[in-house]
N, C-alpha and C positions, 0 to 999 in steps of 0.2 A: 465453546465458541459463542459469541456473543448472536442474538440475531442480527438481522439487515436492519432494523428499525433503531435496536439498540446501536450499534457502529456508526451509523448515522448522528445518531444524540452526541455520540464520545467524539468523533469526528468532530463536527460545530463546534463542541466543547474545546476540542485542543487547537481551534483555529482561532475560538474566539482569547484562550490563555495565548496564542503563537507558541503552543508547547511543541518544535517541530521534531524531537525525539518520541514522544508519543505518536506524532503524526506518520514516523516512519509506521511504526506498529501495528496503529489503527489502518492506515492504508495497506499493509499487507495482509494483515486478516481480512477486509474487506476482499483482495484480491481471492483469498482461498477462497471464501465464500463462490466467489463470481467463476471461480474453475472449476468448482465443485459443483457446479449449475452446468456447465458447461457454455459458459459464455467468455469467452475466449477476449473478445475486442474490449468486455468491461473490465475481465481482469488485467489486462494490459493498460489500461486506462487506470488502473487505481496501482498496477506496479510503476506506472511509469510516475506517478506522485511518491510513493514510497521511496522509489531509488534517486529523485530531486532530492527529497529532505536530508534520506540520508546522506546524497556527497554534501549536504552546509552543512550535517552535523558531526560529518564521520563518525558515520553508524557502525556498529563492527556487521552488518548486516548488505551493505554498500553492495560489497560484489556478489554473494549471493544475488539479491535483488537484479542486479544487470544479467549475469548468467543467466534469469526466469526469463527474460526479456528479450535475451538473444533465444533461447530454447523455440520460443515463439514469435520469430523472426524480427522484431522489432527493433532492431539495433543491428 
């Protein structure tokens, strides 16, 4: 798993290509990171950009990502 510094850089990176299938990815690794801290509001905050990119890309990742979403009341 990449660090926070490093996810950041690939993050910018895929925003500054609009690679928005990368961006699903990038945003849910950053999420683990951020649950794995135990910061709950940031990883919802970087699922809930993951689970945008993926419904424009139809991500095969789509409903996973909404499922994490609801598990933590967000939806």
């Amino acid at each position: 798993m990449p660090s926070a510094r490093e996810l950041e850089a690939e993050l910018l990176d895929a925003h500054a290509r609009d690679d928005r299938r990368a961006l699903v990815d990038l945003y849910a690794q950053a999420a683990e990171v951020a649950e794995a801290a135990k910061d709950i509001d940031r990883a919802c905050f970087f699922l809930t950009h993951a689970w945008v990119f993926a419904l424009e890309t139809n991500h095969a990742t789509t409903d996973h990502l909404r499922d994490r979403l609801v598990r933590h009341g967000r939806i």
